[in-house]
N, C-alpha and C positions, 0 to 999 in steps of 0.2 A: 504494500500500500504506500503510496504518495505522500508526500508533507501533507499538511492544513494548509488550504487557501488561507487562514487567520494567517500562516508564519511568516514574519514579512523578511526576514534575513536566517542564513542557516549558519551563520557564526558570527558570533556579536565582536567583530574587529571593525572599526572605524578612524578615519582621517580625523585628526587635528593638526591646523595651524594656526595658530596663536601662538606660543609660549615656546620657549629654546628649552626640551628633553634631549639632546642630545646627548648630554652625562648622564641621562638615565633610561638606558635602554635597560631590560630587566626586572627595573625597579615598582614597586605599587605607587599607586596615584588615587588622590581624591581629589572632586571637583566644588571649586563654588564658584555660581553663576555661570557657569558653564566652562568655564577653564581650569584644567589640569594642573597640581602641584604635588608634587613628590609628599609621598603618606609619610607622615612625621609624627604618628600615633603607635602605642601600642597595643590601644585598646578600643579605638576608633576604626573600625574596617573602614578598609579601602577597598574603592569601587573599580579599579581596571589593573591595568599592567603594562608599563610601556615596552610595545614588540618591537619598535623601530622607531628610529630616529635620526633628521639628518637637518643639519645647520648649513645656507647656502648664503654668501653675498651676494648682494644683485646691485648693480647700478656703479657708478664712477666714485669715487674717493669723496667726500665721505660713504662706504656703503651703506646701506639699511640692509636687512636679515631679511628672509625666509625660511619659514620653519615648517617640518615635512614630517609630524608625528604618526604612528600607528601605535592606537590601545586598543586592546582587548578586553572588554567587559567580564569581570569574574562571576564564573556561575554561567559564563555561555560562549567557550571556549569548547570544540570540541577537539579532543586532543593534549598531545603535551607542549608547550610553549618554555622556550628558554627563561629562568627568572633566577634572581642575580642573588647569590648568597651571603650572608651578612660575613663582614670581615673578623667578626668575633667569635662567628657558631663554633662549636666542635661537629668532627664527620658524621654527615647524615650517609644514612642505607638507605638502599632499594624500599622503599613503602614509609620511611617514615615520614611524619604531617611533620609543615613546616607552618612559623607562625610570621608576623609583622614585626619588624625591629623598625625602632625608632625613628630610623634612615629609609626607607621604604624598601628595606633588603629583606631574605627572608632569613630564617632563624629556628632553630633547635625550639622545639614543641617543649616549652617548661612544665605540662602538667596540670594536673588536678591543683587546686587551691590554686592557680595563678590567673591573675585575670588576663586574661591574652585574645588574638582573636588568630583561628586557623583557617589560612587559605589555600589550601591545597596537601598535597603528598608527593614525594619524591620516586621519580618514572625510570630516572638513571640506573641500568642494572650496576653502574660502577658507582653510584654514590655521586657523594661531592662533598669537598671541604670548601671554607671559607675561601672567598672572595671566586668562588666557581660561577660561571652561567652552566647551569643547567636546568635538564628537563626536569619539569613541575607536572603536574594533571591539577591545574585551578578549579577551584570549587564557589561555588557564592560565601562568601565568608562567614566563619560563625563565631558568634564572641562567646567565649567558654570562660569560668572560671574556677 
């Protein structure tokens, strides 16, 4: 059987240009008023992922920027998507949940009694230590504590 006529897109990844992610490819993002800034929470889920990112000059000396974003909306990703590891985690394995660090990297799942929010699980058969891009399988986020 065929999608829903309702489904209006079949993987929630979308252009933004506004704002220079170019240092944060990997990284989670939350938006207000509709522009993207790197998730600086650790207990405020973030709503996307930046997949891509490219900073271009345009025009004669002084230049002005162009900015060439791709997010991925968490929770409508289908598949694994590279997302950027916090410089501080210890080694994640194959299947473990990774949570929000502060910097919009992702991070070593601290547990029960911590307030945290988890966005996803680790796809990598090799794992990944810190400061890694690796595969993720994004989930809609859940604040757990």
């Amino acid at each position: 059987m065929g999608a829903s006529v309702l489904q209006a897109k079949g993987n929630a990844i979308y252009p933004e240009l506004t704002v220079d992610l170019s240092a944060s490819i990997g990284k989670l993002v939350t938006f207000t008023a509709g522009v993207p800034a790197v998730n600086n929470s650790t207990t405020v889920a973030a709503v996307g992922v930046v997949l891509d990112s490219r900073k271009r000059a345009v025009g004669s000396p002084p230049a002005s920027y162009e900015y060439e974003n791709v997010i991925g909306i968490l929770g409508g990703l289908d598949g694994a998507y590279r997302g950027l590891i916090s410089a501080t985690a210890t080694p994640l394995k194959f299947g473990d949940t990774v949570i929000q660090a502060n910097d919009g990297t992702l991070t070593n799942d601290t547990g029960p009694g911590n307030a945290r929010v988890v966005v996803g699980v680790v796809a990598a058969l090799e794992g990944a230590v810190a400061g890694d891009w690796t595969e993720i399988v994004f989930y809609t986020p859940q604040v757990r504590a």
